[in-house]
N, C-alpha and C positions, 0 to 999 in steps of 0.2 A: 325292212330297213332296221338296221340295229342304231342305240343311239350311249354314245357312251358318256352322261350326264351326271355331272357327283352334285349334287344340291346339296347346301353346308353354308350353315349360321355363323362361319368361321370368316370373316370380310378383310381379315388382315393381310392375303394377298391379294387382293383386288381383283377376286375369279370375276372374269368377265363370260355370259353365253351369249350365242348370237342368237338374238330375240326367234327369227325365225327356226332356228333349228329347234329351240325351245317348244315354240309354240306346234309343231311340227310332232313332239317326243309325245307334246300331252295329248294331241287330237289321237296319236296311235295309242295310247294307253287306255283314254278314255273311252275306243273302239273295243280295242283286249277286252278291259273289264267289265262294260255291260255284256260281253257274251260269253265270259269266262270267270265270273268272278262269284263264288262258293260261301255259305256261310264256313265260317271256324271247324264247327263241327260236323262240315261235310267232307273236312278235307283231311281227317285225322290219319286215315289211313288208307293202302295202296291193293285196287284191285285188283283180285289174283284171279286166276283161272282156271278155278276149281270148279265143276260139273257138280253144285250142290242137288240130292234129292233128302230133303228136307220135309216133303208133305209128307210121308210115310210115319217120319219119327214125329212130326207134329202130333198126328193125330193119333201114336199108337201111347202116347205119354199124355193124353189128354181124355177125361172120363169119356165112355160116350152119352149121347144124347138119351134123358127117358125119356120113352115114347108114351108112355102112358099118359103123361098128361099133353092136355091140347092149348095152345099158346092162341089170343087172339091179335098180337102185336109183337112181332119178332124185326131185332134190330141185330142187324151185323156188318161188322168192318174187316173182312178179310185180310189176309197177310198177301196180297196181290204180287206178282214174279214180279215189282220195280226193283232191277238191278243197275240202272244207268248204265251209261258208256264210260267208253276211254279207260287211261290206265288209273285214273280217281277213282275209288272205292265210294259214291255218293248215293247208294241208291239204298232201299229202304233195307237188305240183305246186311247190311254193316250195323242191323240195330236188334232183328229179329229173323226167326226161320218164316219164307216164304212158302206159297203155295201157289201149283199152277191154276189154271185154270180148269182144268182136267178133273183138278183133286178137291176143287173148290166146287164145283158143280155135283161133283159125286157123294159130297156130305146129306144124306138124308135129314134137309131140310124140311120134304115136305113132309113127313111123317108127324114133323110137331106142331106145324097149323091147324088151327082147326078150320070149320068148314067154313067161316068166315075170319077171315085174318089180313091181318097188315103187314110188309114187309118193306123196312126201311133200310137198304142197300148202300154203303159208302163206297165209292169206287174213285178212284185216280184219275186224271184225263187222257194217259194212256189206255186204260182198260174198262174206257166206257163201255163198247162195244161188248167186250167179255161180260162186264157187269148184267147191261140186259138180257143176255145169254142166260147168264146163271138167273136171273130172276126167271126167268121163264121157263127155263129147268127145274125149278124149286115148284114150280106150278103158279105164279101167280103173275098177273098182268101190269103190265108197268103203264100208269097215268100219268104222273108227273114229277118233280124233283124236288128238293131241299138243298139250299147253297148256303156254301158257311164262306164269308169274305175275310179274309186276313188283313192283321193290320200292319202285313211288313211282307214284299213278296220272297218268292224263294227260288231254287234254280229252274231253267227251263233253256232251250235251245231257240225257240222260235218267240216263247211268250215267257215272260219270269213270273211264274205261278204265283198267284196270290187269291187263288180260291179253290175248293172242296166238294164236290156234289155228293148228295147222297139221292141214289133212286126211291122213287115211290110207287108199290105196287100191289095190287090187291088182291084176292077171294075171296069168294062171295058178296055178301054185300053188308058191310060196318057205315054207320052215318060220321062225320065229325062229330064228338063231341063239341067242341068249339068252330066255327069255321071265319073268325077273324082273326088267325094269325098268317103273315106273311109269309113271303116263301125264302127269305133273306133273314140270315141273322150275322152282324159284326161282332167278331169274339178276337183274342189276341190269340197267335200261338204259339206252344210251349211246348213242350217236350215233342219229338217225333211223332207224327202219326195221330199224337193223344187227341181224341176228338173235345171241344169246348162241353164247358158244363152249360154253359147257353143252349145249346141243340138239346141236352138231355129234357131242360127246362120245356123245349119246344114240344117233346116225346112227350112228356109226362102231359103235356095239356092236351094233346093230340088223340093219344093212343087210349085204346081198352085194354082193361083186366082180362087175364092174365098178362104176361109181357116176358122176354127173354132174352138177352142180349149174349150173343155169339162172339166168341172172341174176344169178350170183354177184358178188360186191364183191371177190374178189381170190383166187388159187389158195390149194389146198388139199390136203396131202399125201393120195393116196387120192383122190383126186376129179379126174376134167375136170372142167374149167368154161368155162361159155358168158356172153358178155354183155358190154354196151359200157363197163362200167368194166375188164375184166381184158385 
């Protein structure tokens, strides 16, 4: 139903609406926009239908891994294939070059664990599924998670996202340093993808020497880091 409604501050002709048709425009609007409704900056620009392969150039412009040394706490946030639907350009592909799954598993990870190690995994809730894959590709056993809760949700078709997992998984056998921290951290979020410095916070109290962070967006005191932005 289309509804042809000019709302206007403007009262010197005495627009009159008819309350129902009114109430009628906003119950349809108000349905629209909890399932269509975009941050600003997811709507800037228009999905084209281009066949990107982008894992290739990722990683051939990106150093590779030394093996020599052995990491006992490896943390990485892949460029995961979220490319949304429809003809909105909203998916993670409008911000950075992605990678499949294929190309994400094939990165010899486990070459830089040592025989005990940690590996903290961030995955999307599309690509749960992949995510434990690739962990256990990499060679190490997934125990349990890390969830980061948002303080503002974001787009989703079924559920309007407003949280983050990261997987946890093991080899060999590392103890907690600490083992009273939660598995919940509230952080705001900011820039695309950027993961909170709360979570780093959580790593740092977590994790063993050495440490590594993959894909990182920029160095990190306590950390190498690997990836085509650093």
């Amino acid at each position: 139903m289309r509804y042809n409604v000019l709302l206007t501050d403007n009262s010197k002709e005495g627009i009159v609406i008819n309350a129902d048709t009114l109430r009628e425009f906003f119950i349809e609007l108000d349905n629209f926009m909890s399932s269509n409704c975009y941050y600003w900056d997811d709507i800037l620009s228009i999905k084209d239908d281009r066949n990107e392969e982008v894992a290739s150039d990722l990683i051939k412009n990106t150093t590779p891994f030394d093996t020599t040394k052995k990491y006992k706490t490896i943390l990485a946030d892949p460029p995961w294939q979220e490319q949304g639907g429809g003809k909105i350009k909203r998916g993670a592909d409008r911000h950075y070059p992605l990678m499949k799954t294929k190309d994400i598993k094939n990165l010899d990870v486990g070459s830089l664990a040592d025989d005990n190690c940690w590996l903290y995994l961030w995955v999307t809730n599309n690509f749960l599924k992949d995510g434990l894959e690739v962990m256990e590709h990499w060679g190490f056993r997934y125990v349990t998670n890390f969830c980061w809760a948002k303080d503002r949700f974001g787009i989703g078709y079924y559920f309007r996202g407003q949280h983050e997992l990261c997987l946890f998984g093991v080899k060999g056998n590392l103890k907690p340093i600490h083992r009273n921290i939660p598995s919940l951290v509230y952080a705001k979020r900011t820039k695309h993808s950027k993961k909170p410095e709360e979570s780093f916070e959580v790593f740092d109290r977590m994790s063993h020497e050495p440490r590594i962070e993959l894909f990182a967006r920029n160095k990190r005191n306590g950390w190498d880091s690997w990836g085509n932005e650093v």
